[in-house]
N, C-alpha and C positions, 0 to 999 in steps of 0.2 A: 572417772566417768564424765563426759559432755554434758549438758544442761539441756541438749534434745535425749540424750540417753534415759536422763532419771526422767523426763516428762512420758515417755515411750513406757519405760515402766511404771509409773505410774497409773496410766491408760489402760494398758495389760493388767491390771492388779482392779482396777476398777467397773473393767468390763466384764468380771467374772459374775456380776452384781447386774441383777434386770430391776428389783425393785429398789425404788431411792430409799425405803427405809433403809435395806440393808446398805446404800451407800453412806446414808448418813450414820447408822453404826461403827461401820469402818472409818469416817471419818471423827467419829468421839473415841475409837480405839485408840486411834493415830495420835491425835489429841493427850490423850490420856497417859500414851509412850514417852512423850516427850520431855525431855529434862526439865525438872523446875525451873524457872531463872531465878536467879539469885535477888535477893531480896534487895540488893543496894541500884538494882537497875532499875526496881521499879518505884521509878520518878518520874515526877510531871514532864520533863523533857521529852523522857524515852515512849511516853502515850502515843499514840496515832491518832490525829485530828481525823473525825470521819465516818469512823466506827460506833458505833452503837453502843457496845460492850465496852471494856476496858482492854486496851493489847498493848503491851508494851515491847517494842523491840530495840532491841540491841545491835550496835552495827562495830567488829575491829577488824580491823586491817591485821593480817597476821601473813608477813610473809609474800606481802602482795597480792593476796587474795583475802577475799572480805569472809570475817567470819557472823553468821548471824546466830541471837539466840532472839527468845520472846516466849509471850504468854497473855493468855485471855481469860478476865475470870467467866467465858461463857463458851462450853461444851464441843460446839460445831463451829466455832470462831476459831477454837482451840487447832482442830484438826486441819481448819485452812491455812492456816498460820504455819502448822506445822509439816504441811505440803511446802507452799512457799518457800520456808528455808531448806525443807527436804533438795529441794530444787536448783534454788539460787547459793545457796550457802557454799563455802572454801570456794569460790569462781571467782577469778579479779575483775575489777569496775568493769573495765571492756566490755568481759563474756555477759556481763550483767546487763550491761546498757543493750547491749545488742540483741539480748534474750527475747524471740518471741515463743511466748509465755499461751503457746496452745493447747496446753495439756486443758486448762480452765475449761475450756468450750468442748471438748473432746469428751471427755468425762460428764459434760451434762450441767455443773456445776451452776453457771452464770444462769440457765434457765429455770434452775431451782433451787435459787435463793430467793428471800424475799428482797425487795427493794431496799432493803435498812441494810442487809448484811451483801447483798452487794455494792451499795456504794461503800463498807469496808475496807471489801476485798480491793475493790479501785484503789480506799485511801492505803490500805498494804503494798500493795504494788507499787503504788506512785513515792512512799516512805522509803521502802528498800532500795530502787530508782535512784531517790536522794542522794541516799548515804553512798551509792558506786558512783553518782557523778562527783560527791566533793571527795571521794577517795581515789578516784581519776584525777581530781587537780594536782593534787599530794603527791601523785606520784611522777608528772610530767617535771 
């Protein structure tokens, strides 16, 4: 699947939802789906400068496509985080860099966060961003 493909269904899965409670329950479900990370990743390294909460992610190259994991210990952090890699994850640096990342605003998201947790979601993006331009270099 393309990285407009899962943003499309993401959008479809969230437009089923009129009140933001229930978005933001689907996003602690999503959250809550998500694989633990492993306990050796979360290090001061792998933190996101930014965030409010604690989120650690994880970035490998596997194959030429970057694979992401991560984790928040906060709820609704959790389940953005785990849209994002829903999204961006096994796509190489390229499809990455290039990603315009519209599902965000589509879904409502950016106008109903609070200000703390969207300059997060900024510093998640701009993290994940990171890791495909120095795993772009790698590969030239």
């Amino acid at each position: 699947m393309t990285i407009n493909e899962i943003q499309d269904e993401i959008i479809e899965e969230f437009s089923g939802f009129d009140d933001w409670m229930d978005k933001y329950q689907l996003l602690i479900d999503l959250g809550n789906e998500q694989e633990p990370l492993d306990e050796k990743y979360k290090t001061e390294q792998n933190l996101i400068d930014g965030c409010q909460s604690r989120v650690w992610l994880q970035a490998d190259l596997v194959d030429g496509s970057i694979h992401f994991s991560a984790e928040s210990d906060a709820l609704i952090v959790k389940g953005i985080v785990a849209l994002l890699i829903r999204v961006l994850s096994d796509h190489t640096p390229q499809e990455i860099l290039d990603a315009d990342l519209y599902f965000i605003e589509q879904i409502g998201l950016k106008e109903h966060l609070s200000p703390t947790r969207s300059n997060g979601l900024l510093a998640m993006v701009k993290q994940i961003k990171m890791y495909a331009l120095a795993f772009n270099e790698t590969l030239k």
